[in-house]
N, C-alpha and C positions, 0 to 999 in steps of 0.2 A: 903693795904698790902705792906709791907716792904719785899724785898731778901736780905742778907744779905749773904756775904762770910761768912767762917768758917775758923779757921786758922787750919795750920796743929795739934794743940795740941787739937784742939777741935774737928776736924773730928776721931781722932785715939782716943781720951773718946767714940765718939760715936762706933766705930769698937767695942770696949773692951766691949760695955754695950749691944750690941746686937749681936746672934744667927745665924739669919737668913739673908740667902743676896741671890741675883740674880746672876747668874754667866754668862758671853755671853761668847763665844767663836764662831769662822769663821774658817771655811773652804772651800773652793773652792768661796768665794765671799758669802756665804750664811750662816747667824746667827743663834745664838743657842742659847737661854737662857731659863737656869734651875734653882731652888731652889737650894740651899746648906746650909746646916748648916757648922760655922765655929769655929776656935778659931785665935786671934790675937796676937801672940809673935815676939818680937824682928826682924820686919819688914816683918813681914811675915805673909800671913793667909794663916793658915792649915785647911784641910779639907780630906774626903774618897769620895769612888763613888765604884761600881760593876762595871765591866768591860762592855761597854757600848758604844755609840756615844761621849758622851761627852771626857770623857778618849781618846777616838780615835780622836777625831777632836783635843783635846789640845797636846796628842802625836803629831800631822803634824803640826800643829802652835801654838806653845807656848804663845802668847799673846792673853792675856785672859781682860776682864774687868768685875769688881766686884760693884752692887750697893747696896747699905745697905740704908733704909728708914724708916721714925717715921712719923707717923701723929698723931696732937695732937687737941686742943679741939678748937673751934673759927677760924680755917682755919690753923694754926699754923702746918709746916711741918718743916723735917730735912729729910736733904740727903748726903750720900757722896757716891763717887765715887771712885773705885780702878783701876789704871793699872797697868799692872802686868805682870808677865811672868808665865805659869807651870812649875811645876818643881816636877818630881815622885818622891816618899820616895820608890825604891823597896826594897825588901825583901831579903836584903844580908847584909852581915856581914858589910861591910862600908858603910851602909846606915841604919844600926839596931840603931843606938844614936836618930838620926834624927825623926825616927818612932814612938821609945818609947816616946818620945815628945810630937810628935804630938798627942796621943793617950792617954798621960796623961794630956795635953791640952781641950782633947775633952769630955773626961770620967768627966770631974768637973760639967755637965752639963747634966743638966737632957733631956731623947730623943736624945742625942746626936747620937743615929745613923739611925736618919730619917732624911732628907728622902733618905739619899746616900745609905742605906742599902735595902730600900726597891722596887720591883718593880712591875708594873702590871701583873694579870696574861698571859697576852700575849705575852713579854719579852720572846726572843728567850733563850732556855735551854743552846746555844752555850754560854752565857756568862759568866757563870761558878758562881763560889760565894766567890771567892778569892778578900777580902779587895784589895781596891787600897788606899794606904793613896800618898797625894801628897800635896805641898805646892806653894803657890803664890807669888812669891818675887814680893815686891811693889818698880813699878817705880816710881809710884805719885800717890796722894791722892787730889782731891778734896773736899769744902763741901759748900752745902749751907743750909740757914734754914730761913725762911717765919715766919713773923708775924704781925699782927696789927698793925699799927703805936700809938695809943693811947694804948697797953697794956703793956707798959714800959719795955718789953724785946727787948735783944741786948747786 
């Protein structure tokens, strides 16, 4: 088995080619990580969420990290990695360019509003059902990706 870096033009094909990513976020010393679905424009991954922990812990610390992942066939994996900051799209007139973006970003994509839209039925009623669209300015990007040494990728 081979690891091999990714360079940044290849981690950010892998952002654009996939969906689904991991989202951590910390608050008070203690991690969080949830599903999100996303889209990736112009250094930035956009995404939604129901008003919730997550929203809440990324309102008090904005630095968030994003991991996106491919398992392939013969041991063969890809990874990359997002740092990032949050950053809310809210729902005002200088923030309406930003939103319609991200939503026409997201809308090209089928299920695009699972699983941020959806929640257990035990989810407290307090949370209301008012979209949060918000976006991830990317500090840095890492990536790696695994393979055999005898199956001539790289």
């Amino acid at each position: 088995m081979v690891v091999q870096e990714m360079t940044r033009e290849e981690s950010i094909a892998m952002l654009l080619s996939r969906r689904l990513a991991r989202l951590a976020c910390v608050r008070d010393n203690q991690p969080y990580l949830v599903p999100c679905h996303y889209a990736f424009s112009d250094n930035h991954l956009y995404s939604f969420a129901l008003p919730g922990k997550k929203i809440d812990w990324m309102r008090q610390n904005a630095h968030v990290c994003v991991q996106v992942d491919e398992l392939g066939a013969n041991r063969q994996w890809r990874s990359v990695v997002v740092y990032g900051r949050f950053e809310e799209l809210p729902e005002t007139p200088q923030w309406h360019r930003e939103r319609m973006h991200a939503w026409s970003l997201l809308e090209q994509h089928a299920n695009w509003w699972e699983p941020g839209s959806l929640k257990p039925p035990f989810a407290s009623a307090e949370t209301g059902s008012a979209l949060i669209f918000y976006r991830i300015k990317i500090d840095s990007i890492t990536g790696r990706h695994a393979h055999d040494e005898d199956d001539g990728s790289g």
